[in-house]
N, C-alpha and C positions, 0 to 999 in steps of 0.2 A: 663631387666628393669621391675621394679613392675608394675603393669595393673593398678591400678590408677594414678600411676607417669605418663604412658604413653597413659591416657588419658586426661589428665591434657593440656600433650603435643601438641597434637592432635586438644583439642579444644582452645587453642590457636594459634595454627597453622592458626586454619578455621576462628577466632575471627581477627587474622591480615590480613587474603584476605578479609573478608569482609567489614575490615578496609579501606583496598588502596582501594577495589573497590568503596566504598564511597569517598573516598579523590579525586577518578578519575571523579566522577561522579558528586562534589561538584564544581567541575571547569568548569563544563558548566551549569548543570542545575542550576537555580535559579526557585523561589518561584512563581507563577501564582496567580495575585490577578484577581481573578475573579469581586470581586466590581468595583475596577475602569477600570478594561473592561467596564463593564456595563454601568458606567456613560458616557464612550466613543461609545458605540452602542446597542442599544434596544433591550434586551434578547426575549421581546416577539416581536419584528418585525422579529427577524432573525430563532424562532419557528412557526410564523407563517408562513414563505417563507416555511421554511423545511417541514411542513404538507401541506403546495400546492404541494410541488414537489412530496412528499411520494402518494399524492390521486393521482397525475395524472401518476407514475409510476405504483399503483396502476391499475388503468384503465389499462393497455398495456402490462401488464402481458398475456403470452400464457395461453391455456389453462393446457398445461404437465408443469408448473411453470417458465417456463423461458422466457428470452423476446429477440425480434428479433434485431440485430444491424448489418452495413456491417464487414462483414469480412475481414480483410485487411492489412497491414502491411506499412508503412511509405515510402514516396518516396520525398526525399528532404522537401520543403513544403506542399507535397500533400498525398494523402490517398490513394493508392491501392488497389482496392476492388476485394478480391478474391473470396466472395461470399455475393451477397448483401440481403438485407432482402426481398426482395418477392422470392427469389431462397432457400431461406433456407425456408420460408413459405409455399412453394409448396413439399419441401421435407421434413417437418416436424421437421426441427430444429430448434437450437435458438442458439445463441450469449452464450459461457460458462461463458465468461470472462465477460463481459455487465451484464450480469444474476449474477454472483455473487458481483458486483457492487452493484446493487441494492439491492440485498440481505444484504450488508453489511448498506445499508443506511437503511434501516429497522430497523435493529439491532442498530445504532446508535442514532437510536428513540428512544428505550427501547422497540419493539417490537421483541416476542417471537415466536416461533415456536406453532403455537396454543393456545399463551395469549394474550389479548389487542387486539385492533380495529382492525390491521393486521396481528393478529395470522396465519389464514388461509394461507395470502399472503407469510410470513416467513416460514410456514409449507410446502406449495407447491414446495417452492424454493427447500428447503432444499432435498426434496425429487426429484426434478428435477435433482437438482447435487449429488445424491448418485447414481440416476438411471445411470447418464452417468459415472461412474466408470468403468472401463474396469478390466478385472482380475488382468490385472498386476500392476493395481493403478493407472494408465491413468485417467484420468479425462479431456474428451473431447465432444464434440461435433459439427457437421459438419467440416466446415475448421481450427478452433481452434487450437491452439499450448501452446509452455510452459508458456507465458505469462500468458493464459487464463487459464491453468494449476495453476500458482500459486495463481491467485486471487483464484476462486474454492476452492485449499487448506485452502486459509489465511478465507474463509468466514466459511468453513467446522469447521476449529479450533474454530473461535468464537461463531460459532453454537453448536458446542458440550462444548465447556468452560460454559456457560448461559444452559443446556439442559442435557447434559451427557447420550445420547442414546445410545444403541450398534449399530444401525446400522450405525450412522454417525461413530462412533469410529473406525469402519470395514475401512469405505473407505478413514479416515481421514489414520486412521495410513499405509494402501497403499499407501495412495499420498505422504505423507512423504517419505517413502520408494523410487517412485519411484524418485522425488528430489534429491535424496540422490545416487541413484544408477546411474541417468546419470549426475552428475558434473563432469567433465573432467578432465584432468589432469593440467591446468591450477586450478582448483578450480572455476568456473565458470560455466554459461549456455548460451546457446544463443535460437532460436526461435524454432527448430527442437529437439526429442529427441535422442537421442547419437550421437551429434554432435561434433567435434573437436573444434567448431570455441566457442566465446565469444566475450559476450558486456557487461558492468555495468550496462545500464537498464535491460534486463531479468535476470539479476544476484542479484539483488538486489528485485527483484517481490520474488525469491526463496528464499532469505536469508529472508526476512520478514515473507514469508510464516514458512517457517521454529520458527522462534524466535516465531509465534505466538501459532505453535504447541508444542513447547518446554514447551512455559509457562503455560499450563493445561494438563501438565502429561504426552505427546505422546515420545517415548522416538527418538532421536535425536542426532547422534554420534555426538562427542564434536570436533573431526578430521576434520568433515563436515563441521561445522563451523568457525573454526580456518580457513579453506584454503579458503570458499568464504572470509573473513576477508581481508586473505593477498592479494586476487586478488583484492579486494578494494583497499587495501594502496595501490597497486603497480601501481594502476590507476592514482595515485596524481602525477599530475605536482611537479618534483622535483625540479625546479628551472626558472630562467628567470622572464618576468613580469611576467609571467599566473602559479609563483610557486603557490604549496596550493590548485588551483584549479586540475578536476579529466577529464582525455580522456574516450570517449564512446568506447573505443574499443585499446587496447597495444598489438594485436597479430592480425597476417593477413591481407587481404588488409581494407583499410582503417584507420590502425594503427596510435595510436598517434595524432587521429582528434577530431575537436569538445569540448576542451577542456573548453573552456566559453559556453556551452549549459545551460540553465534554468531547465531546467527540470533534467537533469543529477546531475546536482550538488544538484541539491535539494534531489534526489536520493541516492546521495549518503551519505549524511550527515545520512538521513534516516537509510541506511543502516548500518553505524558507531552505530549510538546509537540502533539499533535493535542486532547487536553486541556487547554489552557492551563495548564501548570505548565513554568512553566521551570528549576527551581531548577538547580542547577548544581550544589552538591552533590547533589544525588539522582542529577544524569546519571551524572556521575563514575565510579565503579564498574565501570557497563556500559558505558561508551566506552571506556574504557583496557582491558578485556577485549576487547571487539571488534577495536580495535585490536594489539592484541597477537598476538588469535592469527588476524587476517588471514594472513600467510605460510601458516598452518601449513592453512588451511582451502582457500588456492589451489593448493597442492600438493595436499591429498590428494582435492580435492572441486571442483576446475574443472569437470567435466562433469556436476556431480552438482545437483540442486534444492535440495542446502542451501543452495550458493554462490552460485546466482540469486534463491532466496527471499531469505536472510539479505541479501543485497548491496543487494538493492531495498528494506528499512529501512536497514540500514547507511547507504547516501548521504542518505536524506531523515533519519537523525540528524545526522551532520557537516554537514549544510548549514545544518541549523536552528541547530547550534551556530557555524558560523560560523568567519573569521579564520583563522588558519594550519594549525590544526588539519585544518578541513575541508579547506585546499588540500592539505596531505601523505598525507591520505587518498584525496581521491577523484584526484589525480596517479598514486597508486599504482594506483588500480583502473580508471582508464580506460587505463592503458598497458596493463595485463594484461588487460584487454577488448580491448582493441584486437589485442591478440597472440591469440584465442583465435579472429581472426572465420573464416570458411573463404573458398576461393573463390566461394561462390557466393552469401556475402553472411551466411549463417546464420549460428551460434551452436549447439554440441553440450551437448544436456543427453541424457548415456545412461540415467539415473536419475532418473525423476520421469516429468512428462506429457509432454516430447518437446521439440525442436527449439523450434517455433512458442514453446512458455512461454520457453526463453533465451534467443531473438532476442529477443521482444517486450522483455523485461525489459532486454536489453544495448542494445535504441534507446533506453527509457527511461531508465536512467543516462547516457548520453553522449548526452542532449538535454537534461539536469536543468538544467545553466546556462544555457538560455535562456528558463526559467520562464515557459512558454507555460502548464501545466497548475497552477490555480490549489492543487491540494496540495503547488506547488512552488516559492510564490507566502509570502515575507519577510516 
């Protein structure tokens, strides 16, 4: 075949995927009118919560840039604390995963590593989470695991997308790596590294992590991605009432549980559109559940880490879904953020890693529409 004919070929090839991928992508997302948000909630009340939270996060910053939270991992409705903040403060640690929370709310401010009012604060982080880089691309400290692991990555990505330094690029493209080198053969992660087991929550911490390294050049086997995908579909409720909705867990004990969770589902939808799959029916299911038992999750669990975990997919689904939808959701949850702030600028989470994790997390929602932070980014 002549070399022009068969580039001809070629770029119509790439011209028709980019085609379906639009066509897929056209059946969920819809249009974000920012205006009539606005006439529905006060862009300057909900920047200026955001700037209490950033100064009082501010303040509580360590001095090696990171900040103290418990260490701990979920036990029914309570928080396990496996290392609590004056035990890490006597050993000179800090919270990875908290720490790069914060870091990310920074960045969702339009604060740079060294520019603007909290350059310094962005700059310390930044270099806090290259410090704890382990050789092999680990990115830990104290009792920390994969979880705390892929926030680290997903804030390292966006720090280096806004910045382009070599040394974040050093330790971003190891953490990728190691991402990549302990998903199992499920296609999945769970809380430990080179583990057998798997959940949809730390599966989808990695798959974002991932998608956000992707999108600023880190290179990211496409194999990688395709198998967390599928352990995602394979997670969906394939039938009965709770078809559509997605299990925390399809392999080992606990298998097959939890299927109507808040936060999972919100997670997972997450995870879908961090994956290029837009379908609109597969969202369906897990949005009108999220949706539904919002009320019932801000009543019994305002102060608690389901409501700031679950919240911080919950918005980045409605957003990615777009149009009216997203506007009656996130109305509702920034008014109820807004009503939860204290005076001194913070965010109470009594249940989970502390304060620092539902501040960070409550700037990041009520900074979401001004898509500073490219995983928030149309």
């Amino acid at each position: 075949m002549h070399a022009s004919a068969l580039s001809i070929l070629l770029l119509a090839g790439v011209a028709a995927t980019q085609s379906r991928r639009e066509e897929a992508q056209a059946k969920v997302v819809s249009a974000i009118d920012l205006e009539a948000l606005y006439r529905t909630i006060d862009p300057l009340a909900m920047q200026a919560a955001a700037d209490r939270g950033l100064a009082w996060l501010a303040s509580q910053q360590q001095e090696g840039g990171g900040w103290s939270a418990d260490v701990g991992h979920k036990q029914q409705d309570d928080y396990l604390v496996l290392s609590s903040v004056a035990e890490q403060k006597a050993r000179g640690e800090a919270h990875l995963g908290v720490s790069a929370f914060c870091g990310l709310a920074f960045l969702a401010g339009g604060h740079l590593p060294g520019r603007g009012k909290y350059g310094r604060v962005v700059d310390d982080t930044v270099k806090y989470v290259v410090a704890h880089s382990i050789d092999n691309g680990y990115l830990r400290d104290g009792e920390t695991r994969m979880y705390s692991h892929a926030f680290a990555t997903l804030f390292l990505a966006e720090a280096y997308g806004m910045t382009r330094t070599a040394d974040v690029k050093t330790s971003l493209e190891r953490a990728v790596r190691w991402i990549v080198d302990n998903q199992n053969r499920y296609g999945a992660w769970r809380y430990n590294p080179f583990t057998t087991e798997a959940d949809l929550s730390v599966t989808v911490c990695q798959l974002q992590a991932l998608r956000a390294a992707r999108n600023i050049g880190i290179e990211v086997p496409h194999a990688c991605v395709e198998a967390a995908l599928a352990y995602v579909l394979r997670s969906r409720v394939p039938s009965g009432r709770m078809a559509g909705l997605f299990y925390y867990k399809i392999y080992g004990r606990g298998a097959y549980s939890k299927p109507s969770e808040f936060a999972i589902n919100a997670a997972a939808v997450t995870a879908l559109a961090s994956a290029g799959n837009y379908d609109q029916e597969l969202w369906a299911p897990a949005m009108d559940l999220v949706d539904a038992s919002y009320p019932e999750t801000f009543h019994y669990y305002a102060d608690h880490y389901y409501y700031w975990y679950g919240n911080y997919y919950a918005c980045q689904a409605f957003f990615w879904a777009g149009g009216t939808r997203f506007q009656a959701y996130y109305q509702r949850l920034a008014e109820d953020i807004l009503s939860l702030q204290r005076n001194d600028g913070s965010w109470r989470n009594r249940t989970g890693p502390g304060d620092a994790f539902s501040t960070a997390v409550a700037s990041i929602v009520l900074q979401l529409p001004r898509q500073y932070l490219p995983i928030f980014q149309r």
